[in-house]
N, C-alpha and C positions, 0 to 999 in steps of 0.2 A: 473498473480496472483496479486493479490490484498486484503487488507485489510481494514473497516472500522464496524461501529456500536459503536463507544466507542468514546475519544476523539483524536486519530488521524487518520487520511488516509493515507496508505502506500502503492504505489505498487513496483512491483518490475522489473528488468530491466532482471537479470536471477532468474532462481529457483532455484533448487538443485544440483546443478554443484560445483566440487570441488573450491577454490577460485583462483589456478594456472590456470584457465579455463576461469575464468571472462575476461582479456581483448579478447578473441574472440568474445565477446557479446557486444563489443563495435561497431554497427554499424547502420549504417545511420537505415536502416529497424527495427533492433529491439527498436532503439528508437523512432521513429516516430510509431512501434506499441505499445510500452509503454506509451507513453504522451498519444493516443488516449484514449486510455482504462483508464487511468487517468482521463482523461475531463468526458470520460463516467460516472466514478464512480462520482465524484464530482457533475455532473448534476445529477445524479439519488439521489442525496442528495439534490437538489435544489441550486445548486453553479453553475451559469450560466457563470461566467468568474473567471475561479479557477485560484488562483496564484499557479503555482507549484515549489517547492523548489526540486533541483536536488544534491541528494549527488556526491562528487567528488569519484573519487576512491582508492584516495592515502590521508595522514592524511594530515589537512590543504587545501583541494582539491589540492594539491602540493605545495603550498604555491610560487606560479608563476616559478615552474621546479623546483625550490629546493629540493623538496621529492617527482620527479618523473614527469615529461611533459605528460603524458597520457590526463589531463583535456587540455592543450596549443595545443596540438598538436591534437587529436583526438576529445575529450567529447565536447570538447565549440565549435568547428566549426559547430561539427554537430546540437549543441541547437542551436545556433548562424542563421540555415539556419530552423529551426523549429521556432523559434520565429516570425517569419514572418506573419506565420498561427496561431501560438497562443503567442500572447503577454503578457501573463499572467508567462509565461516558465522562469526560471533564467538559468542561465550559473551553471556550478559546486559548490558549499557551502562547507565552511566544515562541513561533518556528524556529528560530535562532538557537534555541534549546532545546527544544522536544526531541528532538533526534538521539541530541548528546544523553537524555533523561531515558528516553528507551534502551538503549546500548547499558548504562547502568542499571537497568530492571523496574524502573519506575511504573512503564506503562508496555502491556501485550503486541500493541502495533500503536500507529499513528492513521491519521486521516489530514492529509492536504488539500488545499480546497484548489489546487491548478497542479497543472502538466512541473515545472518545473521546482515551486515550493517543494515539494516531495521527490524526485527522479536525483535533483543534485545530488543530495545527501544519498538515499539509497546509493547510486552509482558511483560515489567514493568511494563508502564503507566494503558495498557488495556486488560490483561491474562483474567479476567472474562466476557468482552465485547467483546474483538473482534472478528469478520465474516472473513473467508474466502468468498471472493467474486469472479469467473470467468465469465470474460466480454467476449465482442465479440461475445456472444452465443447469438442465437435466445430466450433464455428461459434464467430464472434466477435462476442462480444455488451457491447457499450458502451454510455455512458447520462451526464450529465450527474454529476457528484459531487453537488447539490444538488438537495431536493426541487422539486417544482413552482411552490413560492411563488405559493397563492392569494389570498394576500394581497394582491401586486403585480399581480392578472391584469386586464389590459383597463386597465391604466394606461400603455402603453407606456414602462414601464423596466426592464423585464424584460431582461438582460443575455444575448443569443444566443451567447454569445462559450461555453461550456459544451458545451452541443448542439455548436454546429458543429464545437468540435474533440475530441469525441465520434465523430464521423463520420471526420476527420482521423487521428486514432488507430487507427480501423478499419483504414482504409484504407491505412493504414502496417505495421498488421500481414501485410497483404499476402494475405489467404486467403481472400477473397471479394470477387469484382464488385461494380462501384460504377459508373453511369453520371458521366462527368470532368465533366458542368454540374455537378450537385449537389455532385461535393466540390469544383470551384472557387469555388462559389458560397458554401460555409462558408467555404475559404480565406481568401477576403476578409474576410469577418468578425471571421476572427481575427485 
């Protein structure tokens, strides 16, 4: 899962898993298929050597074992054997800043290793911009970052600005037909 169309890029390392569940998602495979899908999204933006900024898991990314060795012991070894193949990759950050450090140009996207380390921030910055994006599919498939809000439904203030550049993103990806009324008619929107 992944997010962008606004100003930051965010993917994420689990989904919707409780957060006593996260360090089992700490492992070689799920991150080496996280950073891919990273690059992917990055290059489909035209960012041919992304710096990736990797949140740690613990506050301060542990602050070197102090609040917790998961990045010393686990998370860096494994960036540490992926930087190899991508050079662009950091070791652990603290979350508390990687956001603020993207936004200033520091790093191409981020990678959060849970559901809400990464959604807070995006959905500050970029609630009416940003895409859901799922990689690794033959096809491009996008989606609003924000559930359906039935809350709001049939009150007209529901905010189009998501959807439409939902479809804008797609279509920027470049790999599937789009009739131009319909993506100029999100255009405007956004």
């Amino acid at each position: 899962m992944a997010f962008c169309g606004g100003r930051l890029r965010v993917a994420l390392l689990s989904w919707h898993v409780p957060l006593r569940a996260v360090p089992a998602f700490l492992t070689a495979a799920n991150f080496a298929r996280v950073v891919n899908a990273t690059v992917e999204l990055a290059g489909a933006e035209g960012v041919a050597a992304p710096r990736l900024g990797v949140c740690g898991l613990n506050p301060h990314a542990g602050e070197g074992g102090l609040i917790g060795d998961e990045e010393l012991r686990v998370i860096n070894p494994i960036l540490g054997e992926l930087r190899a193949t991508f050079p662009g990759l950091s070791l652990c950050e603290p979350a508390d800043t990687l956001f603020a450090r993207q936004l200033r140009g520091e790093f191409d996207a981020i990678i959060a290793l849970y559901h809400d380390q990464g959604l807070a921030p995006l959905k500050t910055v970029d609630f009416d911009e940003a895409v859901n994006v799922t990689l690794g599919l033959p096809f491009v498939r996008t989606s609003p970052d924000h559930g359906t809000a039935f809350g709001i439904a049939g009150k007209g203030i529901a905010s189009p600005r998501s959807l439409g550049n939902a479809v804008v993103v797609a279509r920027r990806f470049d790999r599937i037909p789009c009739r131009p009324g319909i993506i100029n008619a999100f255009e405007v929107m956004n």
